[in-house]
KOLFIRO-841883 format. One record per residue: residue in one letter; residue number from 1; x, y, z of N, C-alpha, C in turn. Coordinates in steps of 0.2 Angstrom, whole numbers, plus 5000, padded with zeros to 4 digits. Last residue first. Layout:
// KOLFIRO-841883
<pt "A",NUM,<X,Y,Z>,<X,Y,Z>,<X,Y,Z>> ...
//
This chain:
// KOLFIRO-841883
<pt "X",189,<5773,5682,5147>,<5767,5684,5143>,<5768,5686,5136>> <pt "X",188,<5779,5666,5152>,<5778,5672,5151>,<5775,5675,5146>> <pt "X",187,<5776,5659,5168>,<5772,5660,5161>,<5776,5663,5159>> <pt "X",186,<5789,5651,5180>,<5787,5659,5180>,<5784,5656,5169>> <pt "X",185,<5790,5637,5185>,<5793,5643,5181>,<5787,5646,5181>> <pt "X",184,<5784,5633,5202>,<5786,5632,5195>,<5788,5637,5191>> <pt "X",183,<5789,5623,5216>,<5790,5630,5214>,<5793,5628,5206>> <pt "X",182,<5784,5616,5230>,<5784,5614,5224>,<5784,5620,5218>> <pt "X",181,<5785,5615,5248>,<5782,5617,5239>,<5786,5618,5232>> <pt "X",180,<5786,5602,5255>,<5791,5608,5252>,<5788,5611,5246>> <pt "X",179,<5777,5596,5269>,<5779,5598,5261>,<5783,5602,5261>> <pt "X",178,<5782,5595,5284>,<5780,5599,5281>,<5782,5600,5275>> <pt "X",177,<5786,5580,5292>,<5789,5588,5290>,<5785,5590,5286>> <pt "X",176,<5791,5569,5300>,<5785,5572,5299>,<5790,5579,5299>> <pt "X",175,<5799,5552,5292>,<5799,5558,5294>,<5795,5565,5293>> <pt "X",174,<5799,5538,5293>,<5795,5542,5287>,<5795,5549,5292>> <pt "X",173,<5805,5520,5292>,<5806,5527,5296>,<5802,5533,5289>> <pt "X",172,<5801,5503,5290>,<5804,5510,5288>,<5803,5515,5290>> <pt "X",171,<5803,5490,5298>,<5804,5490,5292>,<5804,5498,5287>> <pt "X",170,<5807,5488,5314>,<5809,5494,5309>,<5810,5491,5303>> <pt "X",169,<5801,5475,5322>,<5808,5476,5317>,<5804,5483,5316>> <pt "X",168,<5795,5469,5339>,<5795,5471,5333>,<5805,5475,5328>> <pt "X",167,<5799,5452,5347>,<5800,5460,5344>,<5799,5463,5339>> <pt "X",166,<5781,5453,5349>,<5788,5456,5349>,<5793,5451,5349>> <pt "X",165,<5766,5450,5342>,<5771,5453,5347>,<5778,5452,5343>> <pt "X",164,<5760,5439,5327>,<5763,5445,5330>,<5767,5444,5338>> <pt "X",163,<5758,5425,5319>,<5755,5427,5328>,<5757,5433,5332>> <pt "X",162,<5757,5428,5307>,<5752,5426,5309>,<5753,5427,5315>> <pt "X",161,<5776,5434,5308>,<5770,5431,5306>,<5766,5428,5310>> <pt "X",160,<5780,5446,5321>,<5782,5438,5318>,<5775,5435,5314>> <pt "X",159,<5779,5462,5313>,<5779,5456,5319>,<5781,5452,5317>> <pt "X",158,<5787,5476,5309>,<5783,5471,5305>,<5784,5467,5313>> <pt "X",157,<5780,5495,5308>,<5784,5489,5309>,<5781,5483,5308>> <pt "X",156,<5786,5510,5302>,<5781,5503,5300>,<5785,5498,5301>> <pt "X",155,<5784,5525,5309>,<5786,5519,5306>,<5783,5515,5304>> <pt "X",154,<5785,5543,5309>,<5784,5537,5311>,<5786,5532,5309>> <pt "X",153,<5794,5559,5318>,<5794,5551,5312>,<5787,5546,5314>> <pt "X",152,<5793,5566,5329>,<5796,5567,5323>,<5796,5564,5318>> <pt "X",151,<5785,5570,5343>,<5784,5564,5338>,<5786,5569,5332>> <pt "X",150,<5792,5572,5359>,<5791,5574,5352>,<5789,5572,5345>> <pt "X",149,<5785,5567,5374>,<5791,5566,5368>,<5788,5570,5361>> <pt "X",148,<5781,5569,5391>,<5780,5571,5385>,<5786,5568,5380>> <pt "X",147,<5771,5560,5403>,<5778,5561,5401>,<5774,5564,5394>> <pt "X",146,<5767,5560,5421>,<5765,5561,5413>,<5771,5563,5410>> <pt "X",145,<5758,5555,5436>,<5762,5554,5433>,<5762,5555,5425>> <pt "X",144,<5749,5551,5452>,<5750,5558,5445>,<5755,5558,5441>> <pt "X",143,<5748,5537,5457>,<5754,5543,5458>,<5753,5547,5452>> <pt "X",142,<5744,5524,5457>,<5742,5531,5453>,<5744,5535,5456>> <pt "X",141,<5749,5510,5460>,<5753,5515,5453>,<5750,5522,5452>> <pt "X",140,<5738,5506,5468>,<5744,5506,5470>,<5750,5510,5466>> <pt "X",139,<5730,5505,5459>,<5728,5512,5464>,<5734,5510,5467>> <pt "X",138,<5731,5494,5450>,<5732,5503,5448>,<5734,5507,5451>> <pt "X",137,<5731,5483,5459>,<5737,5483,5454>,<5738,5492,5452>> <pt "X",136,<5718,5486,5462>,<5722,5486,5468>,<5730,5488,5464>> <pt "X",135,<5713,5481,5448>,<5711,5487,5452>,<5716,5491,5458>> <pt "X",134,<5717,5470,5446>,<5719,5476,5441>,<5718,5483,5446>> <pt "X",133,<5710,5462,5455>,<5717,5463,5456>,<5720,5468,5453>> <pt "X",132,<5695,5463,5453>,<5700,5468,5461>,<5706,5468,5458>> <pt "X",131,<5698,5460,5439>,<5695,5467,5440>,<5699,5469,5446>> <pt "X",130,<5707,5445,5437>,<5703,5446,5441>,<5702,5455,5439>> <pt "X",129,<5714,5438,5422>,<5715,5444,5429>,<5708,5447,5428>> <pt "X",128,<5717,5426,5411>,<5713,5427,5418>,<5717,5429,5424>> <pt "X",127,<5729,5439,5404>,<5725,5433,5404>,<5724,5430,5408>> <pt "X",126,<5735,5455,5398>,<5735,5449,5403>,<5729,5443,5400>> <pt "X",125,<5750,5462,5392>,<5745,5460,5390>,<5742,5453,5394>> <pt "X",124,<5756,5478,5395>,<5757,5471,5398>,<5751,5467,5395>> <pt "X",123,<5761,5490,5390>,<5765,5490,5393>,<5764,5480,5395>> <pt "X",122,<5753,5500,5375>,<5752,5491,5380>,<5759,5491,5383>> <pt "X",121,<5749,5514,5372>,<5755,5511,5373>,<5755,5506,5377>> <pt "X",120,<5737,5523,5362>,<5740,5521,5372>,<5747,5517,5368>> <pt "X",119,<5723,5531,5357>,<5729,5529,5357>,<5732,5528,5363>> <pt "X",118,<5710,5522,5348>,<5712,5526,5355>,<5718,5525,5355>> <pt "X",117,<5700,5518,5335>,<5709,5521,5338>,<5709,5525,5344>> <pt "X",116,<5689,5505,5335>,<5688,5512,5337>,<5699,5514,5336>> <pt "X",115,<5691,5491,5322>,<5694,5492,5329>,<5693,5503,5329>> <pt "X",114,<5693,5487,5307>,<5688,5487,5311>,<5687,5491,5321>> <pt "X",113,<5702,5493,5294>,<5703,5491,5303>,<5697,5489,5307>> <pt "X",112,<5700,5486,5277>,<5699,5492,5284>,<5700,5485,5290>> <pt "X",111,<5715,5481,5268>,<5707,5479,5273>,<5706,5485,5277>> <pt "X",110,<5721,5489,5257>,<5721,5488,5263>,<5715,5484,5265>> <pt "X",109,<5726,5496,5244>,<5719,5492,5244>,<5720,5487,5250>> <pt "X",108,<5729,5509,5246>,<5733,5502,5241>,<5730,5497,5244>> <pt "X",107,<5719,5517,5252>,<5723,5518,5244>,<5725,5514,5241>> <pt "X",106,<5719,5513,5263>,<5712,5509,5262>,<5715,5513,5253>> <pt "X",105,<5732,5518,5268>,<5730,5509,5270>,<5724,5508,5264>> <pt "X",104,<5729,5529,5269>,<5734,5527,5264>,<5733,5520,5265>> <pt "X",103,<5720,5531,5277>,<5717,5533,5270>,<5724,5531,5266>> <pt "X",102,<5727,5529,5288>,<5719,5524,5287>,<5718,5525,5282>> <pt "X",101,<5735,5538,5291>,<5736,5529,5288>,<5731,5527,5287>> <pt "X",100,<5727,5549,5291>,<5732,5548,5285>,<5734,5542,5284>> <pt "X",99,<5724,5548,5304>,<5718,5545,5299>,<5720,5548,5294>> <pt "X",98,<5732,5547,5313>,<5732,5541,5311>,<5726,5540,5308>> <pt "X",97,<5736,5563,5312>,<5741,5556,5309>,<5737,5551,5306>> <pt "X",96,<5723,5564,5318>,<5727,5567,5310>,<5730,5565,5306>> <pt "X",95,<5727,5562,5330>,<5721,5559,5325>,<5720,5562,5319>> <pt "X",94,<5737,5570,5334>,<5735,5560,5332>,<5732,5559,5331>> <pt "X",93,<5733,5583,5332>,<5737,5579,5329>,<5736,5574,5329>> <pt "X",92,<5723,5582,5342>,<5720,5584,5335>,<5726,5580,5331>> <pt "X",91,<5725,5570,5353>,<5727,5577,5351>,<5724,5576,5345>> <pt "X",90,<5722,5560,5368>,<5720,5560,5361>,<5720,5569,5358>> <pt "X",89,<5735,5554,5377>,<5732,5560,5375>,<5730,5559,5369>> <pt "X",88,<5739,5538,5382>,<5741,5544,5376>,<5735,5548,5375>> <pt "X",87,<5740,5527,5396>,<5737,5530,5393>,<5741,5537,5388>> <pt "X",86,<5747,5510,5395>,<5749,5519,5398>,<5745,5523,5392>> <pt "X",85,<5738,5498,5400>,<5740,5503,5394>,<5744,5509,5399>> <pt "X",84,<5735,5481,5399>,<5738,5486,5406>,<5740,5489,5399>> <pt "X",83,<5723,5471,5394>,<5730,5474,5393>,<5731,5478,5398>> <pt "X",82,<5713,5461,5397>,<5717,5462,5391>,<5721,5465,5392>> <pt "X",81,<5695,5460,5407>,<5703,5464,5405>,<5708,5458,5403>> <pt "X",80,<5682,5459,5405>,<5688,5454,5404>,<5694,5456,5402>> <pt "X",79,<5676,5472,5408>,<5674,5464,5413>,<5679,5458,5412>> <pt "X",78,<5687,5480,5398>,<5682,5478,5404>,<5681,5474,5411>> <pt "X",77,<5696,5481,5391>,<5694,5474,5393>,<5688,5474,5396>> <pt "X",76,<5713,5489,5395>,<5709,5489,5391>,<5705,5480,5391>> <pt "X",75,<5718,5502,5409>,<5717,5495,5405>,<5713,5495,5400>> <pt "X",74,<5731,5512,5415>,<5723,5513,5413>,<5724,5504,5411>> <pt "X",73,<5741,5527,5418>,<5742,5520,5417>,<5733,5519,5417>> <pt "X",72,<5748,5540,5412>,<5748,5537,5417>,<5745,5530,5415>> <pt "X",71,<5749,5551,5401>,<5744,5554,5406>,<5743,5550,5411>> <pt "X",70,<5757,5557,5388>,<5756,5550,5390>,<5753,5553,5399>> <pt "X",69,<5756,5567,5372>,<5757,5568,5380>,<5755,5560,5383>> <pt "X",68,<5766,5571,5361>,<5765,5567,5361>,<5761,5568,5369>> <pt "X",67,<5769,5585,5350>,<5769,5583,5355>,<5765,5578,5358>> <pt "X",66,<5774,5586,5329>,<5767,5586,5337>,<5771,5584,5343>> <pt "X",65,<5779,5592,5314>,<5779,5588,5322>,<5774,5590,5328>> <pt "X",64,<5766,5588,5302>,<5770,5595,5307>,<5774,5588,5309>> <pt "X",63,<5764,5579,5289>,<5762,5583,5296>,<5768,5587,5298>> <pt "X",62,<5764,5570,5274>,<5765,5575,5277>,<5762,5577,5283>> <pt "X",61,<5764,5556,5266>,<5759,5560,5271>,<5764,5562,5271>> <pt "X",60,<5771,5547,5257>,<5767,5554,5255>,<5764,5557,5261>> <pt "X",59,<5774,5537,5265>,<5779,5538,5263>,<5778,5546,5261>> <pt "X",58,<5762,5527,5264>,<5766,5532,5270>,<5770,5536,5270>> <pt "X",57,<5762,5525,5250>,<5760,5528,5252>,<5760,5532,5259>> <pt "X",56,<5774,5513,5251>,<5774,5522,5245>,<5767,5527,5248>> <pt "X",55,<5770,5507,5258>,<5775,5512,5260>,<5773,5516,5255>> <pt "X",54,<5760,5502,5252>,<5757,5505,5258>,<5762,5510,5261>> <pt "X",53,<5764,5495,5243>,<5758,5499,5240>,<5759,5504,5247>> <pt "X",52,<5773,5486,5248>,<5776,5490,5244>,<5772,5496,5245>> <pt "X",51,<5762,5474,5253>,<5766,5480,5258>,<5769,5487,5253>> <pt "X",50,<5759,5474,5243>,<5754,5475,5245>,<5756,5481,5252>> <pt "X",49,<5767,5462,5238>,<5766,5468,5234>,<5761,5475,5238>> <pt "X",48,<5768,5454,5250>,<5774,5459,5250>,<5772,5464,5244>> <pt "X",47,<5751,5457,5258>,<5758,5450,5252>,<5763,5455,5253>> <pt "X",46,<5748,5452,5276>,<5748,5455,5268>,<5754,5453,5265>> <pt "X",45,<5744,5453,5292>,<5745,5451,5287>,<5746,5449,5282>> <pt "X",44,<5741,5470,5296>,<5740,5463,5297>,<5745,5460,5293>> <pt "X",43,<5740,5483,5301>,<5737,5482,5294>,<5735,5474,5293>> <pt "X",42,<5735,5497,5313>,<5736,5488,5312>,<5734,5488,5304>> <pt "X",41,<5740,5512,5315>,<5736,5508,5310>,<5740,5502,5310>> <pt "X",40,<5748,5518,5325>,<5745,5521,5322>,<5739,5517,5318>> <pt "X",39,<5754,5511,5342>,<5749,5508,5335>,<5747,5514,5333>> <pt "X",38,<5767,5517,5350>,<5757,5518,5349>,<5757,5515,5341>> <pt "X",37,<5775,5504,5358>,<5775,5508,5354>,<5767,5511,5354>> <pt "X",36,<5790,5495,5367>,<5784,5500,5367>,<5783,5504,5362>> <pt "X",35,<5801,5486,5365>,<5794,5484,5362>,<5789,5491,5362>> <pt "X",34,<5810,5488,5376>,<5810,5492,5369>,<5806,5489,5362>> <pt "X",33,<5803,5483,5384>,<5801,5491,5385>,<5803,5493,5378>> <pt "X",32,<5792,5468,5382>,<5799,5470,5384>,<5799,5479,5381>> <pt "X",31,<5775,5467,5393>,<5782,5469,5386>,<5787,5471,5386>> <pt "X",30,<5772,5453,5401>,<5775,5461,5402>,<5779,5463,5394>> <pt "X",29,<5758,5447,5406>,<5764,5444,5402>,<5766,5452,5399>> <pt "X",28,<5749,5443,5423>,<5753,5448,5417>,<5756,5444,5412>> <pt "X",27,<5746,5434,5430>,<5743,5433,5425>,<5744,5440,5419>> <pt "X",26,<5748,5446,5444>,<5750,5439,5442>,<5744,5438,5435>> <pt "X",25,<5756,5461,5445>,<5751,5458,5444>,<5749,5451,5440>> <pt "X",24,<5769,5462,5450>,<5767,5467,5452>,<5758,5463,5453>> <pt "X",23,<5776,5470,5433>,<5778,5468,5439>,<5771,5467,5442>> <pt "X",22,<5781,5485,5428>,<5782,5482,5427>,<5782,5479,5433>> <pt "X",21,<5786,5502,5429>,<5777,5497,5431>,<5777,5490,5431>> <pt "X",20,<5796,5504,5424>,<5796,5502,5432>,<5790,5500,5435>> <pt "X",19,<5796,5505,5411>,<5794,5498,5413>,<5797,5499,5419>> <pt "X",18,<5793,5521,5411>,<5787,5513,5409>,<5789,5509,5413>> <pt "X",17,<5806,5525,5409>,<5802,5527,5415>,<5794,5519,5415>> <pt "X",16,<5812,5517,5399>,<5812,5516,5405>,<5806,5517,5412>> <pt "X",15,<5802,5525,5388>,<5802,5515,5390>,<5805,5516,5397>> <pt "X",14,<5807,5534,5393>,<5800,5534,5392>,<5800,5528,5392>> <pt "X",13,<5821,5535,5385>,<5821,5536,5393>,<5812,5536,5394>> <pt "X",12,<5817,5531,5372>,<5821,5527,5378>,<5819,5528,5385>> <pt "X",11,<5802,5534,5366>,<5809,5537,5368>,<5812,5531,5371>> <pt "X",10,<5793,5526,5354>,<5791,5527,5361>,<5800,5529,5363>> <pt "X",9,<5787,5527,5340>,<5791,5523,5344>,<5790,5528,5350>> <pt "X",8,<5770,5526,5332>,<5775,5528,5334>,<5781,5525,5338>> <pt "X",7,<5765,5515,5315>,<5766,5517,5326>,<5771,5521,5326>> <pt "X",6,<5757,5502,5306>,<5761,5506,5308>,<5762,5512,5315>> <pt "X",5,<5761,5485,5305>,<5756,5489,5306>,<5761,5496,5309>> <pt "X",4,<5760,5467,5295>,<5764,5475,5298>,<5761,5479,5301>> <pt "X",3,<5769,5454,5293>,<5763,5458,5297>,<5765,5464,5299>> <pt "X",2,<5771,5447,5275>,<5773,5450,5284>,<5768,5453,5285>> <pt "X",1,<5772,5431,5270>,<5768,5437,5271>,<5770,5441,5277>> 
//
């Protein structure tokens, strides 16, 4: 059964700029850059019929192209922080996008997502970090900092069974363009 879930990719030169945060804060575990992506929709682990239902489905959206904006660096966790994020602007676009997955996931008979969608991109995923440390770890990174990319495509990528991370695989590319209408013969009277 693979695990899939679908996302944007994240540019090169924008992984790079990323992973010079890298470092820095003990009880990190750092994602390799060309792992960086935004989760549009977690699916999980599902049969391969299942899979199939979901491409054909992705496959039907339709969007523009949008602008992506990333705004710097942030956590996810709270009191028990979990992740080092570089935050992503939440655009009418991405929430557009990713509630065309949601409706194409829950069309070929997906489990709903339970989880709020805030978009970001996990740079590091930690375990027992202290709040000071995170804390001291940020304010030493908060230099005003923000990158833009173009989102032209999305994807669906699959993880390592049952325990996901990286690296993720491109199982397939869906390019954002606007339907082509559909033009029928002319009645005649």
């Amino acid at each position: 059964m693979p695990r899939l879930f679908s996302g944007l990719q994240v540019p090169g030169d924008i992984c790079d700029e990323l992973a010079q945060f890298r470092g820095g804060l003990p009880g990190a575990r750092w994602i390799d850059p060309e792992d960086y992506h935004l989760t549009l929709r977690f699916i999980g682990d599902i049969s391969l019929s299942l899979a199939r239902e979901i491409d054909a489905e992705l496959a039907a959206i339709h969007q523009e192209p949008f602008t992506v904006g990333i705004t710097g660096l942030d956590f996810f966790g709270g009191k028990k922080p979990r992740a080092i994020i570089a935050k992503v602007e939440s655009s009418p676009d991405i929430i557009a996008l990713q509630a065309s997955h949601e409706r194409a996931c829950r069309r070929a008979g997906a489990d709903d997502d339970p989880r709020k969608f805030q978009p970001h991109i996990t740079i590091a995923r930690l375990r027992n970090v202290q709040l000071p440390d995170i804390g001291n770890y940020l304010f030493a990174r908060s230099v005003p900092r923000s990158w833009q990319f173009i989102a032209e495509e999305f994807v669906l990528f699959s993880a390592r069974e049952s325990i996901g991370g990286g690296p993720y695989h491109v199982e397939a590319a869906y390019p954002l363009s606007t339907p082509v209408p559909v033009l029928r013969p002319a009645t005649s009277q």
